[in-house]
C-alpha positions as CSV (number, residue, x, y, z in Angstrom):
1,X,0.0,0.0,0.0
2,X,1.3,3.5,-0.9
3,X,2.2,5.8,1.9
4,X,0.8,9.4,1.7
5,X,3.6,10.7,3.9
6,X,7.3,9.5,5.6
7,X,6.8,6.9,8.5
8,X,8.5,8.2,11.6
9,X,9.9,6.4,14.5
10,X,11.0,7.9,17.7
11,X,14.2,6.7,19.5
12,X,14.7,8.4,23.0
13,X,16.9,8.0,25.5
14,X,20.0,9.4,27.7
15,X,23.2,9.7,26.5
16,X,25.1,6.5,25.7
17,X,21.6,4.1,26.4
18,X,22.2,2.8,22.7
19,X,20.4,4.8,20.6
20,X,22.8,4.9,17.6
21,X,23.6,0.5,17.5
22,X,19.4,0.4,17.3
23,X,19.1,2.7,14.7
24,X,22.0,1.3,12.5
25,X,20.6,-2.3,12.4
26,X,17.0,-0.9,11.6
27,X,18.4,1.2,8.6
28,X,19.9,-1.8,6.8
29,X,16.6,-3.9,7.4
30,X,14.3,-0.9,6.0
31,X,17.5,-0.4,3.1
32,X,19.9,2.7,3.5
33,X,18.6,3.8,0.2
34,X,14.7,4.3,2.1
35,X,15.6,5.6,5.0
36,X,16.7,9.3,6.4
37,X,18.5,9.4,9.7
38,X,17.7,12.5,11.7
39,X,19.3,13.4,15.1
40,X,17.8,15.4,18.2
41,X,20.8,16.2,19.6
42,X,22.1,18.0,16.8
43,X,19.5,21.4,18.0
44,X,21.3,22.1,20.5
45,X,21.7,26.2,21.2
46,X,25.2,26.5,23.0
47,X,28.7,24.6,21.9
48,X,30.4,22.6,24.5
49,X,32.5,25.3,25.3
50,X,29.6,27.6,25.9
51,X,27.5,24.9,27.9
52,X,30.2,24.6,30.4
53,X,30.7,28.4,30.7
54,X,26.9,28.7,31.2
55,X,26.8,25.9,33.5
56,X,23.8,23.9,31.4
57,X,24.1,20.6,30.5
58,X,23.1,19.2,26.7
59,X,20.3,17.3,28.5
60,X,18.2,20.6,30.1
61,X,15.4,21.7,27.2
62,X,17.0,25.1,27.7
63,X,19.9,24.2,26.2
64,X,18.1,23.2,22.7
65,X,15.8,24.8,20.1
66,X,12.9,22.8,20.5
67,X,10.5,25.2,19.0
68,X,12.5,24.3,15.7
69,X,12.5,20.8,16.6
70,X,9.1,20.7,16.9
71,X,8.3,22.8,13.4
72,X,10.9,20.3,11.8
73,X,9.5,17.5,13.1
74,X,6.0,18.9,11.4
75,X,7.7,19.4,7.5
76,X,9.6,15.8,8.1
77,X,5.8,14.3,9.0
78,X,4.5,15.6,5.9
79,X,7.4,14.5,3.7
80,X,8.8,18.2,3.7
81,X,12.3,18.9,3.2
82,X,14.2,20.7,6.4
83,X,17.3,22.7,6.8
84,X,19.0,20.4,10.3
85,X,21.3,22.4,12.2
86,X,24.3,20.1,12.8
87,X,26.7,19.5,16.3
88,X,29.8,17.6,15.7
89,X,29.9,15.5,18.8
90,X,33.5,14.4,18.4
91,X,34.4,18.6,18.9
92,X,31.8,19.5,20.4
93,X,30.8,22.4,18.3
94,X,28.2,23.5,16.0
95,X,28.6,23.0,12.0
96,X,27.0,23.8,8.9
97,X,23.4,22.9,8.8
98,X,22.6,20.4,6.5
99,X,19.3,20.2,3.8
100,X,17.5,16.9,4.4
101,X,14.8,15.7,2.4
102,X,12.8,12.8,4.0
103,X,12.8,9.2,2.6
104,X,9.7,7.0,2.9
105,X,11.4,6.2,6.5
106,X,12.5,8.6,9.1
107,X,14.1,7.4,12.2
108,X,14.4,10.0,14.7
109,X,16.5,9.7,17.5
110,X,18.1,11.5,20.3
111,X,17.7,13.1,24.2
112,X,14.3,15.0,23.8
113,X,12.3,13.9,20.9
114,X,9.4,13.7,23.2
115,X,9.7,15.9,25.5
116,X,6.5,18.1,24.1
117,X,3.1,17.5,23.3
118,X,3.6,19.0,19.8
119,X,6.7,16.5,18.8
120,X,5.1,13.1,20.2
121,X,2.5,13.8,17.9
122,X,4.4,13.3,14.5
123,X,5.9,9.9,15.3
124,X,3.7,6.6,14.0
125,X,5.9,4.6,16.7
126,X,7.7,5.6,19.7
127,X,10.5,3.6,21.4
128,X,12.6,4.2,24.6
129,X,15.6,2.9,25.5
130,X,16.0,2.3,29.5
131,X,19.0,0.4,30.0
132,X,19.8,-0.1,33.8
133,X,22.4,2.9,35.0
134,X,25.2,0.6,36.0
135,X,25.4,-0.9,32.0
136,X,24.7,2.9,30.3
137,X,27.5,4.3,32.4
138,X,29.7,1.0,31.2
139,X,28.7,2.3,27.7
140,X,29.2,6.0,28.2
141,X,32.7,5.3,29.6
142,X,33.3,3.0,26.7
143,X,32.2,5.2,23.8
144,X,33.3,8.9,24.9
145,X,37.1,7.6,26.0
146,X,37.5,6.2,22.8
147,X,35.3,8.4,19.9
148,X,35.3,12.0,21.8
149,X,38.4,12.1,23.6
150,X,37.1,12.3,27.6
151,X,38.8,10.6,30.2
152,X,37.3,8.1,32.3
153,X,37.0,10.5,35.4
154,X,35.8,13.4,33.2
155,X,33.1,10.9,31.9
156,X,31.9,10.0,35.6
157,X,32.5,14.0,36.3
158,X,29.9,14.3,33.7
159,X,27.2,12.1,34.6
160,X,27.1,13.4,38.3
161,X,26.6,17.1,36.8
162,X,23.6,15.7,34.5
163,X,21.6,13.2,36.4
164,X,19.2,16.2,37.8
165,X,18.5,16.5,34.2
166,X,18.1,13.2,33.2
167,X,16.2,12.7,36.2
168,X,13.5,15.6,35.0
169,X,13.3,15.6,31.4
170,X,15.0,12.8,30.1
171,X,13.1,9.7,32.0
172,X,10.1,11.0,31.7
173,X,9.7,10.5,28.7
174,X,9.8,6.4,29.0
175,X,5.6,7.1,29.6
176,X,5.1,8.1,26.2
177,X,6.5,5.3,24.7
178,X,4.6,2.5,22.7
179,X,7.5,0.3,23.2
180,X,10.5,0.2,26.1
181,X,13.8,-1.6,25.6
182,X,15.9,-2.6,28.2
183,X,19.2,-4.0,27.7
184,X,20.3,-5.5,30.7
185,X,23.1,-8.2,31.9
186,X,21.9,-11.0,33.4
187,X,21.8,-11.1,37.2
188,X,24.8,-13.1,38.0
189,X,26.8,-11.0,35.9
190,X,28.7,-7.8,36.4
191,X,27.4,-4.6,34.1
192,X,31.5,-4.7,33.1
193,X,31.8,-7.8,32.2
194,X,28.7,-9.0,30.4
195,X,29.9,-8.1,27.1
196,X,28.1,-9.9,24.3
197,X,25.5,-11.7,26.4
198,X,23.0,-8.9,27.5
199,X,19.5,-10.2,27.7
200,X,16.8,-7.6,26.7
201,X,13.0,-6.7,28.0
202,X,10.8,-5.6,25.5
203,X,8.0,-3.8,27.1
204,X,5.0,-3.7,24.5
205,X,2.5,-1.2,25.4
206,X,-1.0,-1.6,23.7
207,X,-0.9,1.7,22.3
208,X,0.2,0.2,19.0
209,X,-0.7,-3.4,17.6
210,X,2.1,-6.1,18.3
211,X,2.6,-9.5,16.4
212,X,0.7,-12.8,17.2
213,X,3.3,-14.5,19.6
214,X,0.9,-16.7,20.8
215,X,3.0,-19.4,20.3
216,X,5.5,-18.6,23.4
217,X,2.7,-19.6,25.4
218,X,1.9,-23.1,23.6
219,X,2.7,-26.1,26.2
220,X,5.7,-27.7,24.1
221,X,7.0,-24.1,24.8
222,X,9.9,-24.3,27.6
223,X,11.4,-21.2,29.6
224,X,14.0,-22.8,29.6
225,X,14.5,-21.1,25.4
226,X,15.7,-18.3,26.4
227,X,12.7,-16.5,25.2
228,X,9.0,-15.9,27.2
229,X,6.4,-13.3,27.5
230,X,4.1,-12.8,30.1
231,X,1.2,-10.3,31.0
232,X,2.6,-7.6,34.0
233,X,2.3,-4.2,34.9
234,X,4.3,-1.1,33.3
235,X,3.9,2.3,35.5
236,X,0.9,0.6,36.5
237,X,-0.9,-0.3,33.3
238,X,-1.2,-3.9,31.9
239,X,1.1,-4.6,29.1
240,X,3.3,-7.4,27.4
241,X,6.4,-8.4,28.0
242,X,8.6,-10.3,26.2
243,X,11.8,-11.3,27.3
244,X,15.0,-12.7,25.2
245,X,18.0,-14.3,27.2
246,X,21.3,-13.6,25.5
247,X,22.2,-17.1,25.9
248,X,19.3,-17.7,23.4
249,X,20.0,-21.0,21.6
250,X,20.1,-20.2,17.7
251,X,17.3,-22.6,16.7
252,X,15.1,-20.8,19.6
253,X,15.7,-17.8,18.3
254,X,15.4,-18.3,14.7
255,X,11.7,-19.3,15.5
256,X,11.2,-16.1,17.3
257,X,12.4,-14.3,13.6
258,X,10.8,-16.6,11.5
259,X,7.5,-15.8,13.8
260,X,7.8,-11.8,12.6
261,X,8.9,-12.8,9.4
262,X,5.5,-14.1,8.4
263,X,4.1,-11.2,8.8
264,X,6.3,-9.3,6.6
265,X,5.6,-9.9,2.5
266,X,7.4,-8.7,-0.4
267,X,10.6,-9.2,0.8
268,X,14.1,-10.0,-0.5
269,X,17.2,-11.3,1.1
270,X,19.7,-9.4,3.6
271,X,22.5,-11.0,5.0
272,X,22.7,-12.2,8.4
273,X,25.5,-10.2,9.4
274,X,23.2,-6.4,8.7
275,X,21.5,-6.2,11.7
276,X,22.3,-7.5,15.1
277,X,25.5,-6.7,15.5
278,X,27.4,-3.8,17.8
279,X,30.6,-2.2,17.9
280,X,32.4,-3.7,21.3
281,X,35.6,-1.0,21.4
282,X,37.8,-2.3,17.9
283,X,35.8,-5.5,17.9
284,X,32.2,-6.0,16.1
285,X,29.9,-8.6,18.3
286,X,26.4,-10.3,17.2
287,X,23.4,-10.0,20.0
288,X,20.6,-12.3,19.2
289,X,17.9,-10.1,21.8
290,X,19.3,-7.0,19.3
291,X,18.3,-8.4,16.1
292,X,15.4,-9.7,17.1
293,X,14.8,-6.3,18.9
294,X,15.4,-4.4,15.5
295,X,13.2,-7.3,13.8
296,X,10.4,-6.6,15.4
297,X,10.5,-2.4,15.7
298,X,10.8,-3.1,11.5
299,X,7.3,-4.8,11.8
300,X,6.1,-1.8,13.3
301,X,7.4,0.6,10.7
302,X,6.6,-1.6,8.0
303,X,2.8,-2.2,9.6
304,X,2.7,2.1,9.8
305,X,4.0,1.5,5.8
306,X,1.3,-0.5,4.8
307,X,-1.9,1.9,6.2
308,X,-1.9,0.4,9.8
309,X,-3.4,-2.7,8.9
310,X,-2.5,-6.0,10.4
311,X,0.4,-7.3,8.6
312,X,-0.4,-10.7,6.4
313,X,0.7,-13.5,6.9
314,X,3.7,-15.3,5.0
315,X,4.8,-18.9,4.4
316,X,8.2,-19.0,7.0
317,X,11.2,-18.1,6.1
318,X,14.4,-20.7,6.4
319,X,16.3,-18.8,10.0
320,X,19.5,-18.8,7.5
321,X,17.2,-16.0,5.0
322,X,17.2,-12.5,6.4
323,X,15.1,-9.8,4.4
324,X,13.8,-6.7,3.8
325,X,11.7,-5.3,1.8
326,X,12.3,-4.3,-2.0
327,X,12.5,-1.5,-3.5
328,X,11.6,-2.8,-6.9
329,X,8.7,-4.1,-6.2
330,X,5.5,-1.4,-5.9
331,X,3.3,-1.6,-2.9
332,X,0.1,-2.3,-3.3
333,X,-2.6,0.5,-3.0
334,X,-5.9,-0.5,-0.1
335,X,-9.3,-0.2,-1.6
336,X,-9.6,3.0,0.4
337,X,-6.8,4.7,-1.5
338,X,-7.9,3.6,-5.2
C-alpha cells in the first residue's frame, strides 16, 4: 500500500543508552537507500565550550531549540524537506546545517524527541531505551574515552553534573512510549563484564498493535529457550512483556524471527551479518535479543507503511534467510486509497 507521507519512529533516550547500535541495524533492514536518519541532539543552542561556561548541560530543554524541533518535526511528517542544524559530537561544536529531504522512513533519535506534546505527535511509533544505569555508564565510559576524547574520570565527572537532568526531562519521557527496551546483563553478571550476552526486556505497550506471539505460550514451549512473554504491569498499566536471554539457543531464536517474518511480505534477502550486530571498542559482536529487537520495531514501521493494517501473513522463512523489503517491487494501493 502507498504511503501518503514518511513513516517516523522515535528513538529516546540518555546519553550512551544505545540509541545509535538500534538505529543502525533498523536502517539496513528498512535499506539505506529508504531511510533518512535524523538526530535530536544535533538542535542544541550553545557549543560545548559555551554549555560549560553557562553551567547547562546538553540534556536541560534550555539548552536546545525545541520550538525548531518541533516545526521540523511537522515538514519531516508531511514529507517536507528541512534545513538540520548540525553538532559535531566528536568537537563538540556547531557546524553547517545540512538540507534533508525525508525518505519513505524517518528514524528520529536523540535526548528530547518527546519531550512536548507537539513533537510526540508526529511519530507513528515511539520507542525508549531504558537500559539499567550501571550498564549505560559502562557504555558512556566505553564510547566517549575512545570516539570524543574524555577521560574516564571526566566521563563520571559528567554524569554526576547531568543526572538532575536526566532525572526531570530525560526519564520522563519512557511514559510516552509504545514500546520500552531494556538491555540488561543477566543477574549473576557484572554490568563490566557482560559483554556480548545482555539479555533484553521488550515492554510492548497496547498503544500500537504487536505480532501474534501466541505461540510462546503453547505447552511444548519451555522457559528454559531463552525466550518468554508474560502479561505484567508497566507504570501501573497492563502490558506485554517479552523477554529474550542472551544465551538464546540459535534454533530458539530463529523461531522467534521466522515468527515476525510471516508477517512481513514482499521481501528479498539481507544478509545475516546487517542487523544484530554492535561495535564492542575495535571488535564487532552479534546480539541475538538485538536483532530480534530491530526485527520486530521493523514490523512496526513496515505495519505504519502498509496503512496500519495487520500485517499478512507469510509462508516461514528458512532462519538462515534475512530480508527486507524491496525496493523494486511497488506496494500495493488498499481499496480505500484507489
Amino acid at each position: 500500500m502507498k504511503s501518503r507521507r514518511p513513516i517516523i519512529l522515535g528513538i529516546v533516550g540518555d546519553s550512551a543508552a544505545g540509541k545509535t547500535t538500534l538505529t543502525k541495524g533498523l536502517v539496513n533492514l528498512l535499506g539505506p537507500e529508504r531511510v533518512t536518519h535524523v538526530c535530536t541532539d544535533d538542535y542544541h543552542k550553545y557549543d560545548r565550550r559555551e554549555r560549560a561556561e553557562l553551567g547547562i548541560t546538553a540534556l536541560h530543554p534550555d539548552c536546545n531549540y525545541l520550538d525548531i524541533m518541533e516545526l521540523q518535526l511537522e515538514r519531516l511528517h508531511y514529507g517536507q524537506p528541512i534545513l538540520k542544524p548540525v553538532y559535531d559530537h566528536s568537537t563538540g561544536s556547531l557546524v553547517r546545517p545540512k538540507y534533508i529531504q525525508p525518505k519513505e522512513f524517518v528514524i528520529v533519535e536523540g535526548l528530547l524527541g518527546f519531550h512536548t506534546t507537539v513533537m510526540r505527535q508526529f511519530y507513528d511509533v515511539k520507542v525508549y531505551l531504558d537500559p539499567p544505569e550501571e550498564l549505560r555508564r559502562v557504555w558512556k565510559i566505553k564510547r566517549d574515552t575512545t570516539k570524543r576524547g574524555y577521560t574516564a574520570d571526566q566521563v563520571l565527572e559528567e554524569m554526576i553534573k547531568r543526572e538532575p537532568d536526566s532525572r526531570d526531562f530525560i526519564r520522563p519521557q519512557r511514559e510516552f512510549a509504545d514500546m520500552v527496551v531494556q538491555f540488561h546483563p543477566p543477574a549473576s553478571v557484572k554490568a563490566e563484564d557482560a559483554n556480548g550476552h545482555l539479555n533484553v526486556r521488550l515492554v510492548l505497550r497496547p498503544t500500537i498493535p504487536h505480532p501474534d506471539l501466541s505461540y510462546l505460550f503453547e505447552a511444548d514451549h519451555s522457559p528454559a529457550s531463552g525466550i518468554r512473554m508474560e502479561l505484567m504491569r508497566d507504570t501501573g498499566k497492563p502490558a506485554d512483556v517479552l523477554m529474550i536471554d542472551g544465551s538464546v539457543t540459535p534454533e530458539h531464536a530463529a523461531k522467534l524471527e521466522e515468527t515476525i517474518w510471516q508477517h512481513l511480505p514482499d521481501l528479498r534477502p539481507l544478509r545475516a551479518d546487517q542487523f544484530g550486530d554492535y561495535q564492542d571498542r575495535a571488535e564487532v559482536r552479534h546480539s541475538d535479543p538485538l536483532a530480534l529487537s530491530q526485527l520486530l520495531l521493523t514490523y512496526h514501521v513496515l505495519r505504519e507503511y502498509t496503512g496500519g493494517l495487520q500485517m499478512a501473513y507469510a509462508p516461514p522463512v528458512s532462519a538462515l534467510t534475512r530480508i527486507h523489503m524491496s525496493p523494486d517491487v511497488p506496494p500495493q494501493e488498499s481499496q480505500e486509497q484507489r
